[in-house]
C-alpha positions as CSV (number, residue, x, y, z in Angstrom):
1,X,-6.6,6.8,-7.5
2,X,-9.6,6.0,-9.1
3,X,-11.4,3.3,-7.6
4,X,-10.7,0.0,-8.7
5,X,-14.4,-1.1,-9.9
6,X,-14.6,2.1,-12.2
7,X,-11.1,1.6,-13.6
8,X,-12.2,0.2,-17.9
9,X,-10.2,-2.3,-18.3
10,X,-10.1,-3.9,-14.6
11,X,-14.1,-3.5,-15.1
12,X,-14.5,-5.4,-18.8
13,X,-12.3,-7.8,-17.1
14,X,-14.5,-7.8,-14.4
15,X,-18.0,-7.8,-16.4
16,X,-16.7,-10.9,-18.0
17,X,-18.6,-14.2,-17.1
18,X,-15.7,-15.8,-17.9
19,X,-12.9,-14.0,-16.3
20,X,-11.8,-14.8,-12.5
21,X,-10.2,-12.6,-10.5
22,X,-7.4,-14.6,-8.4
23,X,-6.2,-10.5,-6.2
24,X,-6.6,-7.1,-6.6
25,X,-5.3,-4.4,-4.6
26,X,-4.6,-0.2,-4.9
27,X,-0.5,0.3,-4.3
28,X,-0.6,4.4,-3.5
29,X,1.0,6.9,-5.5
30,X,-1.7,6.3,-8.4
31,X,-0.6,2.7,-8.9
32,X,-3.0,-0.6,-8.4
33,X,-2.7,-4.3,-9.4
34,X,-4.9,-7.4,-10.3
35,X,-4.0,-11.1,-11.4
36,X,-6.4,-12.7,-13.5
37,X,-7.5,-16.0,-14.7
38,X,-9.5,-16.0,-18.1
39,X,-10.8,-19.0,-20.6
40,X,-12.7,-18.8,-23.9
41,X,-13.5,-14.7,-23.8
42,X,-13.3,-11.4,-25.7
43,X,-12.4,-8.2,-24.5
44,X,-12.7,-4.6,-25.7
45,X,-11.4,-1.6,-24.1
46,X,-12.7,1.5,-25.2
47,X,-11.2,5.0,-24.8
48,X,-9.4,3.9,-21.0
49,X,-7.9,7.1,-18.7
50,X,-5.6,5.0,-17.2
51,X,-2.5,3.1,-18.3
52,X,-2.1,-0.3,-18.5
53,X,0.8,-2.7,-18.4
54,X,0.0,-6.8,-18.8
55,X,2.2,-9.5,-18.1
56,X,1.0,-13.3,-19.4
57,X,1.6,-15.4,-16.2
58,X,0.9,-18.9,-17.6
59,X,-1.1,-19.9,-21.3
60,X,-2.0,-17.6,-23.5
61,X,-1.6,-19.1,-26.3
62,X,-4.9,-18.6,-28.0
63,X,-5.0,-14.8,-27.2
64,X,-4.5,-12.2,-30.0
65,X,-5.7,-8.7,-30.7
66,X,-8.7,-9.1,-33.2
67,X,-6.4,-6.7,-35.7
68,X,-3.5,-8.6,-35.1
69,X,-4.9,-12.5,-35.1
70,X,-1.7,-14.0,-36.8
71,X,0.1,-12.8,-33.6
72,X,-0.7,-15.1,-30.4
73,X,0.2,-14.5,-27.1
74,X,2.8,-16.7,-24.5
75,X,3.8,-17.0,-21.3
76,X,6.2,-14.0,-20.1
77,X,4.6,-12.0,-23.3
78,X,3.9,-7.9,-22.4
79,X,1.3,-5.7,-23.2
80,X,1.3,-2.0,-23.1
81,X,-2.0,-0.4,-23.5
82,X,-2.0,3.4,-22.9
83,X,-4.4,5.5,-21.8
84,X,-7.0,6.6,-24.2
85,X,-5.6,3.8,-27.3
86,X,-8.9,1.3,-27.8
87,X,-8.0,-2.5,-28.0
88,X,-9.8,-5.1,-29.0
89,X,-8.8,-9.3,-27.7
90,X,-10.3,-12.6,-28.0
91,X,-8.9,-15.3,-25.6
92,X,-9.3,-19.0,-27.1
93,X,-8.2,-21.6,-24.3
94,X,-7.0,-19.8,-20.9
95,X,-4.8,-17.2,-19.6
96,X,-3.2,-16.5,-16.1
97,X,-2.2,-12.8,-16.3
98,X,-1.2,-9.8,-13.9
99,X,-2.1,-6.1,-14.8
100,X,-0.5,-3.3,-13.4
101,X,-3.0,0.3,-13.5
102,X,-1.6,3.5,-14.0
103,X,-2.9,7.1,-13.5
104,X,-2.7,9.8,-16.2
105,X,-1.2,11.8,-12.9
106,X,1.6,9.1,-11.7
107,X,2.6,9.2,-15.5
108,X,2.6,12.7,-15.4
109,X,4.9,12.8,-12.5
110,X,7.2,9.6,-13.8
111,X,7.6,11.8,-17.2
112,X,9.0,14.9,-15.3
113,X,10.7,13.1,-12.4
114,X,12.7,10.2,-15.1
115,X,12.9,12.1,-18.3
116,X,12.5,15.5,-17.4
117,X,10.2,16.6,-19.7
118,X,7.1,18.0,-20.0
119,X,4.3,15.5,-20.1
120,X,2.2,16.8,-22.7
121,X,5.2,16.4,-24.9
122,X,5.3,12.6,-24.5
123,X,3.1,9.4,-24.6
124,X,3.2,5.9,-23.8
125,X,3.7,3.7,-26.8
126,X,1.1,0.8,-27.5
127,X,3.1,-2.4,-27.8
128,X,1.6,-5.9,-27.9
129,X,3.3,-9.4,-27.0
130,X,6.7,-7.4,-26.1
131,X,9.4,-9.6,-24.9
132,X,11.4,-7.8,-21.8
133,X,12.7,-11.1,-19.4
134,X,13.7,-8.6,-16.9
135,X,10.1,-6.7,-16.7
136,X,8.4,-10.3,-16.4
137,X,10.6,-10.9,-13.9
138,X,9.4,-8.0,-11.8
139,X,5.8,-8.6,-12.8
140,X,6.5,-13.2,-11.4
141,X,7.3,-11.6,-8.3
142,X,5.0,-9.1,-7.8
143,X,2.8,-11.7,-8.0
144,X,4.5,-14.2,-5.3
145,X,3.5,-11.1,-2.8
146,X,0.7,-11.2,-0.6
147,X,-0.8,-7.6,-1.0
148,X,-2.7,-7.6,1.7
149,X,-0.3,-8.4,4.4
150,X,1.1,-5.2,5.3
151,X,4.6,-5.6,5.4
152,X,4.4,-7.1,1.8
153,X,2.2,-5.2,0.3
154,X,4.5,-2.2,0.7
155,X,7.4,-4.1,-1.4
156,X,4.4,-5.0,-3.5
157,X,4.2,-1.0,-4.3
158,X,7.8,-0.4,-4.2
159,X,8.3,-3.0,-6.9
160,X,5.3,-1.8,-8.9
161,X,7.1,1.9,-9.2
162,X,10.1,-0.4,-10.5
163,X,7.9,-2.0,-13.0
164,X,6.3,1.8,-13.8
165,X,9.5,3.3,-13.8
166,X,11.3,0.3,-16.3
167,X,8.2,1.4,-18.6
168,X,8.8,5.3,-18.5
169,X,11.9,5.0,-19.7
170,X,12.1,2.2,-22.4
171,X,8.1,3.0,-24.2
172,X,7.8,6.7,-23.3
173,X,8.1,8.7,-27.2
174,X,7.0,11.8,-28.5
175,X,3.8,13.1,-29.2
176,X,3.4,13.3,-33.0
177,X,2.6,16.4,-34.7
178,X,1.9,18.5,-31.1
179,X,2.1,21.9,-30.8
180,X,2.2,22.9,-27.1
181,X,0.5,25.8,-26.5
182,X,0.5,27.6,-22.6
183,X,2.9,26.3,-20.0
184,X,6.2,26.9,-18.3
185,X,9.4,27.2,-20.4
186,X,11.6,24.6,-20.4
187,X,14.0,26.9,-18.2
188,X,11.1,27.6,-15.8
189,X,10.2,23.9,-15.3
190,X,13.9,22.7,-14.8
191,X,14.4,25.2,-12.3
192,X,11.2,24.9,-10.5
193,X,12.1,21.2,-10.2
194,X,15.4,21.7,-8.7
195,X,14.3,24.8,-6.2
196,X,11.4,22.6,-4.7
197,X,13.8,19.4,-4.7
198,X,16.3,21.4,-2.7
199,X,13.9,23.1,-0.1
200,X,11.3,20.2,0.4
201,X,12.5,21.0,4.6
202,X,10.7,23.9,3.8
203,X,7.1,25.5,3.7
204,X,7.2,26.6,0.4
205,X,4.1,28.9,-0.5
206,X,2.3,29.5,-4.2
207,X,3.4,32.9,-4.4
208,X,7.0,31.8,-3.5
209,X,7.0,29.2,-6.6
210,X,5.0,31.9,-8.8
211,X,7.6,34.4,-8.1
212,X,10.4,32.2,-9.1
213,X,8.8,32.5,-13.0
214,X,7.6,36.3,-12.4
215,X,3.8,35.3,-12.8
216,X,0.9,35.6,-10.9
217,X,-0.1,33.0,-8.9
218,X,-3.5,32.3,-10.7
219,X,-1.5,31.7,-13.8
220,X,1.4,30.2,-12.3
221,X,-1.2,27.3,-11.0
222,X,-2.9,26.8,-14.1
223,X,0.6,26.7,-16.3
224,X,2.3,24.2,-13.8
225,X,-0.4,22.0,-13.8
226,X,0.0,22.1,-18.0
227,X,3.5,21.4,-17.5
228,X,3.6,19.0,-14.8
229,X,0.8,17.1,-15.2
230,X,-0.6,18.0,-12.0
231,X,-1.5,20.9,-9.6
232,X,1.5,22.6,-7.3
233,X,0.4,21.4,-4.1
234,X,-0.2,17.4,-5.4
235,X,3.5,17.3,-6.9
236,X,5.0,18.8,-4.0
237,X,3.6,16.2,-1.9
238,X,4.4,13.7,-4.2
239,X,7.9,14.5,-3.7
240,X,7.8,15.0,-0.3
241,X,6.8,11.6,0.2
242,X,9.0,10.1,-2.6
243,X,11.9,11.7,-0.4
244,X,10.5,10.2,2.5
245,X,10.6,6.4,1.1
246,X,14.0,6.8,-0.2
247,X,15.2,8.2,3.9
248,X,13.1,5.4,5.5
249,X,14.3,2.5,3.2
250,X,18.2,3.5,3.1
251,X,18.4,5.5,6.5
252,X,18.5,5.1,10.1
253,X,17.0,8.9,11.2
254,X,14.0,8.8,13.8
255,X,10.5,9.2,11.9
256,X,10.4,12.4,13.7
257,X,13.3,13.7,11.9
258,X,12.3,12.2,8.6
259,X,9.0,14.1,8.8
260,X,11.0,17.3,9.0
261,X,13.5,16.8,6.8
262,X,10.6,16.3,4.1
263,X,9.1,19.5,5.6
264,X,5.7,17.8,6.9
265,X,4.5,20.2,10.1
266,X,5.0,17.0,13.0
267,X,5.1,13.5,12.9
268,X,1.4,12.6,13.1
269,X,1.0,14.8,9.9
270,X,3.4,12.8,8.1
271,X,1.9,9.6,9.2
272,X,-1.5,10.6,8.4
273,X,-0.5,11.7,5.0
274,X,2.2,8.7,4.1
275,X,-1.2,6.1,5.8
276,X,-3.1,7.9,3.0
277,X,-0.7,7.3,0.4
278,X,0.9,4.3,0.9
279,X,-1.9,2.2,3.3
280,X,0.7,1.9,6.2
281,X,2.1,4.4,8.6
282,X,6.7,5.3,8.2
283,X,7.3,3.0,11.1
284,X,5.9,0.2,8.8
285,X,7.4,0.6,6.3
286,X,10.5,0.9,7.1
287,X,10.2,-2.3,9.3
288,X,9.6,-3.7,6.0
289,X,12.3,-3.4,4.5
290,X,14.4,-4.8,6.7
291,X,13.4,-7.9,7.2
């Protein structure tokens, strides 16, 4: 993911001589967090490439969008700020408040993996001061977590995907007045998904994907990547991983078997690639979940 210091909104927030920075930390998987303390401010963010969901921690009660002032912000109050929609916020008194930064690619994979559709089709819906008790919930204890402990900070990412996930499906709409041009069929993507769900074990090749749609594999790259948000080889890994989590949490199968069964080439290429992703190695992660 994008660094965190060239992420817009994290950087206003940043920029601000007013705003304090309590933690901030990247999660994996496109995902990153920071809790916030403000007083007396205002904020714009301009034209973001990142998604951003806010959770009001404690005050808030002076804060409003300046095109919305009647409206005023509380504690437990969320705010959905999609990529590219420009918002403008003045904060009178102070504010104790956690964001939660989202890539245009983990959206991307959250729109194909939870709704099964293609992501150009959809978009994230701008909402401000939304009430949701049980997405404040998971934002209150997101926070409680020390993300820099390692054990913890993997339950911190786990429960961000919930808070990700919760958002996919409840403020995810259609893109109005869009007419998709290029891409996979329906069809095509649907059985794409299930082929490589189904043979993740396996060392699946470009050519072997491409000839599943009878195209070339120069445009079978550059349609999947229309369709799916991102290129064949980053979603494959994605879900090779995503497998992985779900066997290490749930399971009891050695780490060398895991790695197989997920089709990574030996153990120490698994770890390297779930370190990468994630910040700790399998062994780690499972131990963290069961304590």
């Amino acid at each position: 993911m994008t660094p965190l210091n060239q992420l817009q909104v994290f950087k206003s927030m940043h920029d601000s001589p007013h705003a304090r920075l309590e933690h901030s930390a990247h999660l994996g998987d496109g995902l990153a967090a920071a809790l916030w303390n403000n007083r007396h401010d205002a904020r714009d963010y301009e034209a973001t490439t990142h998604h951003t969901l806010s959770c009001y921690i404690a005050d808030g009660t002076g804060t409003f969008r300046r095109d919305q002032p009647a409206r005023k912000g509380s504690p437990d109050k969320l705010c959905i700020m999609p990529a590219g929609a420009p918002s403008h916020w003045v904060v009178n008194g102070s504010i104790r408040l956690a964001h939660l930064y989202i890539s245009e690619e983990q959206f991307a994979l959250g729109c194909v993996r939870l709704l099964d559709r293609e992501p150009r089709e959809l978009q994230l819906q701008e909402a401000t001061f939304l009430d949701d008790p049980e997405q404040a919930q998971r934002f209150r204890q997101l926070i409680t977590l020390n993300w820099d402990e390692p054990g913890e900070r993997l339950l911190t990412s786990t429960l961000a995907h919930a808070i990700f996930d919760h958002a996919v499906l409840s403020q995810v709409g259609l893109r109005k007045g869009l007419r998709l041009k290029g891409g996979l069929a329906a069809h095509q993507r649907r059985q794409l998904s299930e082929y490589i769900e189904s043979h993740l074990d396996q060392a699946l090749s470009l050519g072997e994907l491409a000839a599943l749609c009878n195209l070339s594999e120069y445009h079978f790259a550059r349609m999947f990547r229309e369709s799916f948000g991102l290129p064949p080889h980053q979603y494959l890994l994605a879900r090779r991983l995503a497998t992985a989590c779900q066997l290490l949490r749930s399971g009891n199968l050695p780490l060398g078997d895991v790695a197989l069964h997920c089709g990574f080439a030996s153990a120490s290429h698994f770890s390297n690639r779930f370190r990468q992703a994630l910040g700790a190695t399998p062994g780690a992660y499972r131990a963290a979940f069961r304590r």
